[in-house]
N, C-alpha and C positions, 0 to 999 in steps of 0.2 A: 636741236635748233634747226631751223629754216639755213636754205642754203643761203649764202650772203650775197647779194644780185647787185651787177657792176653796171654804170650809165652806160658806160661805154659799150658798143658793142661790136666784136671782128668781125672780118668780111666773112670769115670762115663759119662763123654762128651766122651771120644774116644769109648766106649760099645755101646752110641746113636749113633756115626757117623758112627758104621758100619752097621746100620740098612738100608737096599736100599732104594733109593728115591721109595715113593711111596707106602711103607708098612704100610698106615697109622693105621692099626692094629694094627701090631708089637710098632709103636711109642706110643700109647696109654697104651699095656700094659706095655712098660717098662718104661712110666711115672709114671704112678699109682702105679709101683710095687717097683720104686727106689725115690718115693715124697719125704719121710723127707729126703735122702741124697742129691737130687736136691736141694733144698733149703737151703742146706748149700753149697752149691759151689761159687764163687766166682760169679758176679753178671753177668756179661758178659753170660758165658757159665751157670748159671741158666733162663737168660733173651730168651737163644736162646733157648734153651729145655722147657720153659713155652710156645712162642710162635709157635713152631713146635707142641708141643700139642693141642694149641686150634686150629689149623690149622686141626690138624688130626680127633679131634670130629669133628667137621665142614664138614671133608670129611666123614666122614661114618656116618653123619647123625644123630650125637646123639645132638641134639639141645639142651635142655636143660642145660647141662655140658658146653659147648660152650659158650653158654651166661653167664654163670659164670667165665667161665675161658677169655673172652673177656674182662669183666671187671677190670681182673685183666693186663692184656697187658696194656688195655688203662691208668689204672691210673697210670701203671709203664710208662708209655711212658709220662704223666706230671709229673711225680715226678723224675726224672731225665733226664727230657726235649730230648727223644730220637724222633728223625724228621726221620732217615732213617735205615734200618737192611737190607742187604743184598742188597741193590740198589733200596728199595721199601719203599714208604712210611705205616711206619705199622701202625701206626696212621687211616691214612685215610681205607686201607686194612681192617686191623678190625673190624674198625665203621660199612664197608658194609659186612662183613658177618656175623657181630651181627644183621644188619636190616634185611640180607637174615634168619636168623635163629629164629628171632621174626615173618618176613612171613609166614614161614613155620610151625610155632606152633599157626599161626592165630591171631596173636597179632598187628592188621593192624594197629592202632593208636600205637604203640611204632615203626611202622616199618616206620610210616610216619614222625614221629618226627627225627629218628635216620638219617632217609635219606637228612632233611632238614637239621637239622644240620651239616652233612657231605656236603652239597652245599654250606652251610655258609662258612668254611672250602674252601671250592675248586669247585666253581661253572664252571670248565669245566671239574668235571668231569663224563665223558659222562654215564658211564654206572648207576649211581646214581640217575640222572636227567631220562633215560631210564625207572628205577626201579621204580622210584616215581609215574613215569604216571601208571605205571602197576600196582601199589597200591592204588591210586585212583580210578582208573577205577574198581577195587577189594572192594573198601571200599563204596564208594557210586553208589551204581547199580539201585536210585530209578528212574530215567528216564528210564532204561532198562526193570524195572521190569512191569512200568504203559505201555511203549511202546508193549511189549511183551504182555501183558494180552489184552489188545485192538488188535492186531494183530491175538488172539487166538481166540477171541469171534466174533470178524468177519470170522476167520475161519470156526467157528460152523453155523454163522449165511449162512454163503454159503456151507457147505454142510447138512442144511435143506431147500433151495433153490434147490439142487440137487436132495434132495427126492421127494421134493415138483413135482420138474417138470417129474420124471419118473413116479414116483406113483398116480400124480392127472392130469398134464396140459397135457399130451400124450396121456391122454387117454380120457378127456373131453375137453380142448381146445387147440388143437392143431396148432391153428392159436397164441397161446402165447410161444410156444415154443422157437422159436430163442429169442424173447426178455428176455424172463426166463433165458437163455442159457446166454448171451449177462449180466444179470445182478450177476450171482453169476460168471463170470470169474473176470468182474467188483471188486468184492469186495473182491476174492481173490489177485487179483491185488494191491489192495488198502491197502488188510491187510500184505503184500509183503511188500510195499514201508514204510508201518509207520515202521515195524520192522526195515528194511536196516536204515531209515532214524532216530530212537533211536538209536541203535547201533551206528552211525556216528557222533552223535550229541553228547554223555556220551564220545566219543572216542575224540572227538576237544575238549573238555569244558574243560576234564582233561589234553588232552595238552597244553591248553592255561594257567588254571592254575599253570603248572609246569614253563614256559614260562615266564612269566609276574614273578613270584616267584623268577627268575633266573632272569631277568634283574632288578628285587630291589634289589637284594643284589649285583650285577655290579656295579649296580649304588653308593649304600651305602660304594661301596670299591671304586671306582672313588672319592669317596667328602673327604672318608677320607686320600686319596692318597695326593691330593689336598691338603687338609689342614695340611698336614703335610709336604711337600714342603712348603709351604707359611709361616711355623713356622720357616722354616731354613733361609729363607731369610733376610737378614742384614735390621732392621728398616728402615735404614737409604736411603735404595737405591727404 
């Protein structure tokens, strides 16, 4: 439900309203600096000055605060069952800038969870499922990294090929030259193609994983859509 909105309105919410959109400094200090009287305000107008706050950590990048003050949105948003605030669901809003704010402090396994469960939640929503891949791809780089060192070590191995052929075949067999030439482009080449070709492969594995992740939980909300129509339906018919 919608949060329940009071005529009345405190000095201490009309002080925060005249703060410009966008000051999210300003709103920071004048959370911190007016806390215990916010919290006695009537729930409504403490609900939307709790949430503009962790909004405003969030923008200016104080992560850790954020994530504490996230948690308190969220469990205020079950405990008095609030679905939308301001024509947004803050529920879901939340969830993703607690996962963006566990990203950003490196905490990729709380960042992958938060995101999954936010898909459970609402599996079209796009920028979540975007984020998830980009976490993936963040969190298990071990094809990237064995790709990459194989791509490096053929790099070395072709410009000691290069020496090889300035410093020794040029100047005693000259007749091996083009083939010399002909084999470290070769295996620059080669060490080119495994690199593109790790990179492409870490990149589809984690889309597919996100993918496949998003149509079980389709799916899991199709059977129980299902089965809950099938419960309403008269025995007898």
């Amino acid at each position: 439900m919608p949060v329940p909105q009071s005529k009345y309105r405190s000095k201490l919410y009309r002080d925060y309203r005249a703060i410009e959109p966008g000051e999210w400094r300003k709103v920071v200090y004048f959370y911190e600096e007016h806390e215990s009287g916010i919290r006695a305000l009537d729930f409504d107008e403490y609900f939307e000055l709790m949430n503009a706050y962790t909004n405003a950590l969030f923008e200016i990048g104080s992560w850790q605060k954020h994530l504490l003050m996230a948690d308190a949105v969220i469990e205020a948003c079950f405990l008095e069952n609030i679905k939308e605030f301001h024509g947004e669901d803050v529920l879901q809003h939340t969830l993703f800038r607690k996962s963006a704010s566990c990203y950003q402090l490196n905490e990729l396994e709380r960042t992958e969870y938060l995101l999954r469960e936010l898909l459970r939640i609402n599996p079209n929503y796009a920028d979540a499922s975007l984020f998830l891949k980009k976490c993936l791809r963040t969190m298990r780089p071990w094809l990237v990294r064995q790709t990459r060192a194989v791509a490096m070590l053929l790099t070395f191995v072709a410009a000691f090929a290069i020496l090889l052929e300035i410093l020794v075949v040029r100047n005693f067999y000259e007749t091996w030259t083009r083939p010399v030439e002909y084999l470290w482009w070769g295996i620059l080449a080669l060490a080119a193609l495994i690199l593109a070709a790790g990179e492409l492969l870490h990149f589809w594995r984690c889309d597919r994983e996100v993918d496949n992740f998003l149509r079980g939980v389709r799916a899991r909300r199709r059977i129980l859509t299902n089965s809950d129509q099938s419960a309403k339906i008269p025995q007898h018919l």
